[in-house]
C-alpha positions as CSV (number, residue, x, y, z in Angstrom):
1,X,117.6,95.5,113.1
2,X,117.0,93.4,116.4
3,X,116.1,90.6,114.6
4,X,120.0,90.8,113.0
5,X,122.6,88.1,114.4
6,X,126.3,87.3,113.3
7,X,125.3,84.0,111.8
8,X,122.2,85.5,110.0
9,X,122.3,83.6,106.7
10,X,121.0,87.1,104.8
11,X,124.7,88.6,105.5
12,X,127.0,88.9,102.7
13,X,130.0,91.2,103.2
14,X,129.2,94.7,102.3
15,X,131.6,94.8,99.7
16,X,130.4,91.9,97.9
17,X,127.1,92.9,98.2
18,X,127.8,96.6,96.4
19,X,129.9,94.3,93.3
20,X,127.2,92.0,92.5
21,X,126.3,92.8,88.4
22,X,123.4,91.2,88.7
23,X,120.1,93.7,89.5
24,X,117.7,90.7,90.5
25,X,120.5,89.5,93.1
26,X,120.7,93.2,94.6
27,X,117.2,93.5,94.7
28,X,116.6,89.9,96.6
29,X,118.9,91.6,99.0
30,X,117.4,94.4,99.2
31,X,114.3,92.5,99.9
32,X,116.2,91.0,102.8
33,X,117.6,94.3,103.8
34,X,114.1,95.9,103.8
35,X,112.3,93.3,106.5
36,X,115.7,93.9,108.8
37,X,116.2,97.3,109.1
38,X,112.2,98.2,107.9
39,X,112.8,100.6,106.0
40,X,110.5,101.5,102.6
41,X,113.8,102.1,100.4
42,X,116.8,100.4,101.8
43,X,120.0,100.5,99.7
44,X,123.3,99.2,101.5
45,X,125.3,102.1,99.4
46,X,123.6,104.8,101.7
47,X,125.5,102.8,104.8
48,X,128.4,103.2,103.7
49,X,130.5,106.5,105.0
50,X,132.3,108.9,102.9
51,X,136.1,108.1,103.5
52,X,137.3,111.1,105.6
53,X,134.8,109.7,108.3
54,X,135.2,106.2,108.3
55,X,136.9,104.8,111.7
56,X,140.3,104.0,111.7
57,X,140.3,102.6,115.3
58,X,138.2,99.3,115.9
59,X,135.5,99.7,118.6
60,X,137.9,97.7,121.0
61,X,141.0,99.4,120.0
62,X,141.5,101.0,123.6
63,X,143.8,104.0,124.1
64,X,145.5,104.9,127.9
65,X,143.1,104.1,130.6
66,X,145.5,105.8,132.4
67,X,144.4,109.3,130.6
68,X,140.8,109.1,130.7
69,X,138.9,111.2,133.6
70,X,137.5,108.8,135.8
71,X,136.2,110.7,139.2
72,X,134.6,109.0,142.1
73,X,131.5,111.3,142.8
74,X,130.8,109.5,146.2
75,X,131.6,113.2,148.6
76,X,128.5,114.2,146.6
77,X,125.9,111.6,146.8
78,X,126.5,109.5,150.2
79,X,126.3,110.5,153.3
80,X,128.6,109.1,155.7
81,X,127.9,107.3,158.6
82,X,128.0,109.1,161.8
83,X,131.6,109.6,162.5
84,X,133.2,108.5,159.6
85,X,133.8,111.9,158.3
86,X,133.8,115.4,160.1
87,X,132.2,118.1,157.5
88,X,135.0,119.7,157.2
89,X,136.5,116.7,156.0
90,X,133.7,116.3,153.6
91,X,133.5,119.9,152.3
92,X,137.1,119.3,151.5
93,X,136.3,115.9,150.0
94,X,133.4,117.6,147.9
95,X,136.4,120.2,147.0
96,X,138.1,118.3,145.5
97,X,136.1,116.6,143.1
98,X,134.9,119.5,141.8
99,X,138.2,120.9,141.1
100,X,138.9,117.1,138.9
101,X,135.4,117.5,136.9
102,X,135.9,121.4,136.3
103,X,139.8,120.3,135.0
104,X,138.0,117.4,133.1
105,X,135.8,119.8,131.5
106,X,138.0,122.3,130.4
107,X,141.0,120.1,129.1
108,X,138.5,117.0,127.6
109,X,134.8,118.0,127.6
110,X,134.3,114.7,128.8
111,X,134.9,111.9,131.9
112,X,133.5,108.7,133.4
113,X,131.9,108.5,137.3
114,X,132.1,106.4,139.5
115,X,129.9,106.4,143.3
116,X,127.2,108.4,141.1
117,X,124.5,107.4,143.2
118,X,122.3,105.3,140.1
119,X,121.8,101.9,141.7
120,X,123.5,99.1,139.7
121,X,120.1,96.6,140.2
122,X,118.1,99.6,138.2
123,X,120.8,99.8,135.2
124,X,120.4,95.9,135.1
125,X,116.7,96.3,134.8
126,X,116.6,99.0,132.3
127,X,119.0,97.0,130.2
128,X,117.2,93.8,130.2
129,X,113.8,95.9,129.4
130,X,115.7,97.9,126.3
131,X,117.3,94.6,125.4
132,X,113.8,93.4,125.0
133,X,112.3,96.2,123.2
134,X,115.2,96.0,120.5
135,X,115.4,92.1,120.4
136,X,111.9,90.7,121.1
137,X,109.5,93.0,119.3
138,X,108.4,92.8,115.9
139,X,109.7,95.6,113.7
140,X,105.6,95.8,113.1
141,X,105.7,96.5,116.7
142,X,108.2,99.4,117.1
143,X,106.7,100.7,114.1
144,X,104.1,101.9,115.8
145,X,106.1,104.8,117.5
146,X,108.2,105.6,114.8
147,X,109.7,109.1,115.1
148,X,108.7,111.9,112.5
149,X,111.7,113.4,111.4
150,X,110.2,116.4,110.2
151,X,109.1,117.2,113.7
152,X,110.7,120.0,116.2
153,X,111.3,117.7,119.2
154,X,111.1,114.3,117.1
155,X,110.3,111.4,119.8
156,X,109.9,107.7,119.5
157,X,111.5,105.2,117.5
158,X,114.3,105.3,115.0
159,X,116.1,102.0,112.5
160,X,118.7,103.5,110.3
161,X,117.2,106.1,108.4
162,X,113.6,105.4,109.2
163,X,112.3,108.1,111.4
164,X,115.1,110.5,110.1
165,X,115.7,113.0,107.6
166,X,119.0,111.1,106.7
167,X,119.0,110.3,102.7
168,X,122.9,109.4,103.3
169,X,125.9,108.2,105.3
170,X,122.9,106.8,107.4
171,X,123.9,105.0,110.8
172,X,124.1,101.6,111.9
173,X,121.8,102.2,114.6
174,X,118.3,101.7,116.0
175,X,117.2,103.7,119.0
176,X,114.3,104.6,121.2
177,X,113.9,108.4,122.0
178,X,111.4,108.9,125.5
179,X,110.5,112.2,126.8
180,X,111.5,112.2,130.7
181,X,107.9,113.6,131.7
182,X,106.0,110.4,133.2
183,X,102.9,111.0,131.9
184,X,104.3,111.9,128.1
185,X,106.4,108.5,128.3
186,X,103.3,106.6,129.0
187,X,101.5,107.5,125.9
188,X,104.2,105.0,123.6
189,X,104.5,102.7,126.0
190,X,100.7,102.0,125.6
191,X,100.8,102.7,121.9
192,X,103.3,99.7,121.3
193,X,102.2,96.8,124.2
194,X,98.5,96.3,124.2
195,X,98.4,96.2,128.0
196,X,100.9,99.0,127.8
197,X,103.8,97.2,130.0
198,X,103.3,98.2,133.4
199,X,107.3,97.0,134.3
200,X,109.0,99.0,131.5
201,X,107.2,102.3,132.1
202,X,108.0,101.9,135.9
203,X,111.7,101.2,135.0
204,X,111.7,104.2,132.6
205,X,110.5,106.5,134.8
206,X,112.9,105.3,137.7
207,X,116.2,105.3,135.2
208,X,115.3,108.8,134.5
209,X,114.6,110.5,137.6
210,X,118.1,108.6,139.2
211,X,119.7,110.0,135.5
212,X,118.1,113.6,136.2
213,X,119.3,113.6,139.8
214,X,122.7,112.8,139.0
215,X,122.7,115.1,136.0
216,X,121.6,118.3,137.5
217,X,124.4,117.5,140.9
218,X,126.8,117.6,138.1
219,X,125.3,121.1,137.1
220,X,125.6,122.8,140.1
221,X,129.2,121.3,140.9
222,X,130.5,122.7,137.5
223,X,128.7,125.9,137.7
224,X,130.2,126.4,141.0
225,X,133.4,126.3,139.6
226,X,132.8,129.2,137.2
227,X,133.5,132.0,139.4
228,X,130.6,133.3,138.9
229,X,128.7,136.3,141.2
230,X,125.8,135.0,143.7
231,X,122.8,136.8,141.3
232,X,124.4,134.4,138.5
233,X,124.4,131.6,139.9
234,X,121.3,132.5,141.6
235,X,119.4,133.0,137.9
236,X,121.3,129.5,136.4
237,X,120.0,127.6,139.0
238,X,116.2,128.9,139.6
239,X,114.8,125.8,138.2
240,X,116.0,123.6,140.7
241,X,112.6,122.2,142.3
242,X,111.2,119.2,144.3
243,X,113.5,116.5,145.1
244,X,116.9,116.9,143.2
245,X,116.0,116.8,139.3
246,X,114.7,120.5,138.5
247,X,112.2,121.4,136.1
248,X,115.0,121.4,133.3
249,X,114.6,117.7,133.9
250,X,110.5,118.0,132.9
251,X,112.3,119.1,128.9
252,X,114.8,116.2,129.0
253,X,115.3,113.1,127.2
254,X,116.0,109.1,128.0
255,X,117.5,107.9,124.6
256,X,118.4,104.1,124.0
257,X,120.7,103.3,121.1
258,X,121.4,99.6,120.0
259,X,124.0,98.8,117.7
260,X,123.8,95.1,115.9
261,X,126.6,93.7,114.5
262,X,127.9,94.8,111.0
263,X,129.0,93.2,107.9
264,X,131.5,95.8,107.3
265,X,131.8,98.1,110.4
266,X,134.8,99.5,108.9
267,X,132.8,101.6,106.4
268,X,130.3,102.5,108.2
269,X,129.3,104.1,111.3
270,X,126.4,103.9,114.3
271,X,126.8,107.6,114.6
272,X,128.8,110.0,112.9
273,X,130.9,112.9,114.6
274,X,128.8,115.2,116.8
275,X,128.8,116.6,119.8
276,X,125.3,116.7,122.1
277,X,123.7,119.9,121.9
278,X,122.1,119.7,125.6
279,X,123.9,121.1,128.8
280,X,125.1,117.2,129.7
281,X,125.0,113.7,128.3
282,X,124.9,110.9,131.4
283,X,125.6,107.7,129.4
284,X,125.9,104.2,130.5
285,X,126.9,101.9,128.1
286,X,127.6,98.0,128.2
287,X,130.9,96.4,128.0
288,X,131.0,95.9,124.6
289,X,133.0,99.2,123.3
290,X,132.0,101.5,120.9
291,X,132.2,104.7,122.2
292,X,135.2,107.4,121.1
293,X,136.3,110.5,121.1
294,X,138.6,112.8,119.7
295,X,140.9,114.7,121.9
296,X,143.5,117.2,120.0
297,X,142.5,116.4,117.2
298,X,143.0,112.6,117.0
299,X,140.5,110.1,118.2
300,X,140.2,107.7,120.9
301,X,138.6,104.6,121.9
302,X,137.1,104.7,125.2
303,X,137.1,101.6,127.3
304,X,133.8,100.8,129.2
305,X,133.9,101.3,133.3
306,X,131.7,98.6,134.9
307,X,129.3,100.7,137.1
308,X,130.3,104.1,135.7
309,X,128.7,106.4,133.9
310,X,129.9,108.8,130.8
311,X,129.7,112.6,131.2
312,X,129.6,114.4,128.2
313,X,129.6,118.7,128.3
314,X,127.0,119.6,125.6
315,X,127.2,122.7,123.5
316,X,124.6,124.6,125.4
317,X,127.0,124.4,128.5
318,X,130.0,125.3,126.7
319,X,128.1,128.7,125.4
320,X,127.1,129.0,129.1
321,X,130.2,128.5,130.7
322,X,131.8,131.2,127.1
323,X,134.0,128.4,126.4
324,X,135.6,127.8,129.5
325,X,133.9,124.4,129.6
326,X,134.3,122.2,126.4
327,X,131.6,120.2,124.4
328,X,133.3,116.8,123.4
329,X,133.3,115.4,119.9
330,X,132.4,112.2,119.6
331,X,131.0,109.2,117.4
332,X,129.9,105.6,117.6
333,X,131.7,102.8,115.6
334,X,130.5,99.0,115.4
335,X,131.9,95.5,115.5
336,X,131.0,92.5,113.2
337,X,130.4,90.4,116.6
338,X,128.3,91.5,119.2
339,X,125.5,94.6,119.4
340,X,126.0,97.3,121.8
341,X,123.6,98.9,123.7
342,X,124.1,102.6,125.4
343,X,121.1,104.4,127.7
344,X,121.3,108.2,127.7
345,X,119.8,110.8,129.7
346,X,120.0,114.4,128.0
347,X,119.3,117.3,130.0
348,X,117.7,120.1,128.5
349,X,117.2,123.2,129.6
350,X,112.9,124.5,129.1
351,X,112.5,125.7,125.4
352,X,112.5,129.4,126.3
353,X,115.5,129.2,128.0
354,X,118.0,132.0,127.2
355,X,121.1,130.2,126.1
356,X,124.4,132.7,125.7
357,X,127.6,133.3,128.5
358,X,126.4,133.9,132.2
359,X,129.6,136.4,132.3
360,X,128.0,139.4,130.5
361,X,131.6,140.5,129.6
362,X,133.3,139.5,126.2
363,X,130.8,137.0,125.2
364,X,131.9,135.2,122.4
365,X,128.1,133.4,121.1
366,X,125.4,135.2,120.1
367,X,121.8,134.4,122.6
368,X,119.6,132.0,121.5
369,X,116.9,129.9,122.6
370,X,117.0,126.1,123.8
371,X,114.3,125.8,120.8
372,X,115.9,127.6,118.3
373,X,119.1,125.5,118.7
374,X,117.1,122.1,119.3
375,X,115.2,122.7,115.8
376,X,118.5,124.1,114.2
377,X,119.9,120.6,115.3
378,X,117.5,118.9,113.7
379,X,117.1,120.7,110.6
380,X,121.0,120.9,110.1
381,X,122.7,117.5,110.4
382,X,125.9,118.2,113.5
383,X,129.3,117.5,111.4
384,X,131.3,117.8,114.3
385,X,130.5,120.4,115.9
386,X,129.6,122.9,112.7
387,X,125.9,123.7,114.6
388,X,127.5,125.5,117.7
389,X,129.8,127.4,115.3
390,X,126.3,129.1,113.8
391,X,126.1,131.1,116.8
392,X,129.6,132.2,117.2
393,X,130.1,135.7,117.4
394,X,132.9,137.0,115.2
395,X,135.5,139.8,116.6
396,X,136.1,142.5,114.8
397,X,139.9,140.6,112.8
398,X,137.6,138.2,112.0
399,X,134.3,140.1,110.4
400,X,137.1,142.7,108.4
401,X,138.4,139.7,106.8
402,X,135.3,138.0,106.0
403,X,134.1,141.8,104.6
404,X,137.2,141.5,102.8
């Protein structure tokens, strides 16, 4: 797909493309189709969406700014010069941004920071190296890692729905999934540049500890804000280790999704409603647009923040927090004009982590393990949010009926 441009000879509208009568002009095409996205059995039908979830809002059809969540993190991760602020002054500072994300989580399950403490010269340098991977390399070339889709924890490379089990409604996407551990990350890196890229892998590995920093800051502010007694808190936050990022960091992922331009973006999608099934997403995307999400039922297009990053609760936080905190649905639409590009850091709590309500009291989800969910996510495609329903625990209304 990186080799794809808006002026790229081989694009016919999708629509004409799916009317042709003639089998040898489809199968030309398909030709084409094959050595862009490289995949063994490309067929432009499988891109395009059923109806009900095809976007209705363009990817630069921008809602309110004025309603988005956007917090300024900064009483978290500066320190002020000596004098500048008393701590008291700060503590109240620090206050009062957690009271804003909690509020964000619960009413939106989603919000954008600013101040986050990710310096702006490393996003530049991840992008330009992700840009490169996508754009530069020969599809031969990314190849080499492609994901296995039949794996548990499926790493590596993905084009459409090559390195997926997806047979339909397949995404307009290509993406790069990297595990956060340095040494793990290496192994691709070497497996797709002969001299293994020194810069990229020393980029990576900076992007994600500055990600896994932020992430697990955000953790503890919005478990903070659970109420919760000392021993729980205490148990929630025993991984926290050596400087900042916490051995739930060592189980995370960095995830780099490109979107090229599309034909027909209004029948297709770059991905389909979800929501993440990790404790948080930290996203930065570019200033393209792309991103939405639906809030009350209706969805909305999210304008890109220069310098701020996306904050998305994931499902596992949502059982943690029994619902208090919400995990957002969301999705990823294209444009017929420029690709997109997002970088993701997923944090994951270790695979034998017990995942159900921290308040032992009325717990509405069943327990589970981070494993059990991760391969349920990958054996089930998300619809929404149809996985984390799985695990819901029915009252007793609700199991007469179904006995009923």
């Amino acid at each position: 797909m990186g080799a794809l441009a808006q002026d790229n000879p081989i694009w016919p509208s999708l629509a004409s493309f799916l009317s042709l009568p003639s089998a040898s002009s489809r199968s030309a095409l398909n030709a084409a189709f094959a050595a862009l996205l490289q995949t063994s059995a490309p067929n432009l039908k499988d891109y395009v969406w059923t109806e009900r979830e095809r976007p209705l809002i363009a990817h630069n059809q921008f809602g309110d700014d004025e309603m988005i969540p956007v917090i300024d993190m900064g009483a978290f991760t500066f320190v002020p010069a000596d004098g500048a602020m008393s701590a008291l002054e700060r503590q109240k500072a620090q206050r009062s941004v957690a009271t804003q994300m909690a509020k964000a989580s619960q009413e939106w399950g989603f919000f954008q920071v600013t101040n986050h403490g990710v310096p702006e010269d490393l996003i530049k340098e991840m992008e330009r190296h992700a840009r490169d991977f996508f754009e530069l390399l020969k599809p031969e070339e990314k190849r080499r890692i492609l994901r296995d889709g039949n794996a548990g924890k499926p790493m590596g490379y993905a084009c459409g729905g090559a390195g997926t089990r997806l047979k339909s409604d397949i995404p307009w996407i290509e993406s790069l999934h990297l595990p956060s551990m340095a040494e793990e990350m290496d192994g691709y890196a070497w497996k797709v540049w002969q001299d293994g890229n020194k810069d990229f892998r020393r980029v990576v590995k900076e992007f994600s500890r500055a990600m896994g920093r932020v992430s697990m800051k955000l953790i503890e502010v919005l478990v903070g804000e659970l109420a919760l007694g000392q021993k729980e808190k205490d148990g929630m936050m025993r991984c926290k280790v050596e400087d900042g990022v916490g051995s739930w960091s060592s189980n995370s992922v960095v995830r780099f999704n490109y979107y090229p331009p599309c034909p027909q973006p209004a029948l297709t999608l770059g991905l389909g409603a979800h929501s993440d099934p990790h404790l948080l997403t930290l996203l930065h995307q570019d200033l393209v647009g792309g991103l939405q999400i639906c809030k009350d039922g209706l969805w909305m297009a999210i304008r890109p923040k220069p310098n701020a990053l996306v904050v998305n609760i994931g499902d596992a936080l949502q059982v943690w927090s029994n619902d208090v905190y919400k995990s957002v649905e969301h999705r990823a639409v294209c444009n017929s004009v420029k690709p997109r590009l997002s970088m993701g850091f997923f944090l994951n709590p270790l695979d034998e982590t017990i995942i159900t309500p921290l308040k032992s009291s009325s717990p509405l989800y069943k327990p589970f393990t981070w494993k059990e969910y991760r391969e349920c996510m990958y054996a089930h495609r998300p619809r929404g949010k149809s996985n984390l329903l799985q695990f819901k625990l029915l009252n007793d209304q609700q199991n007469k009926s179904n006995i009923m």
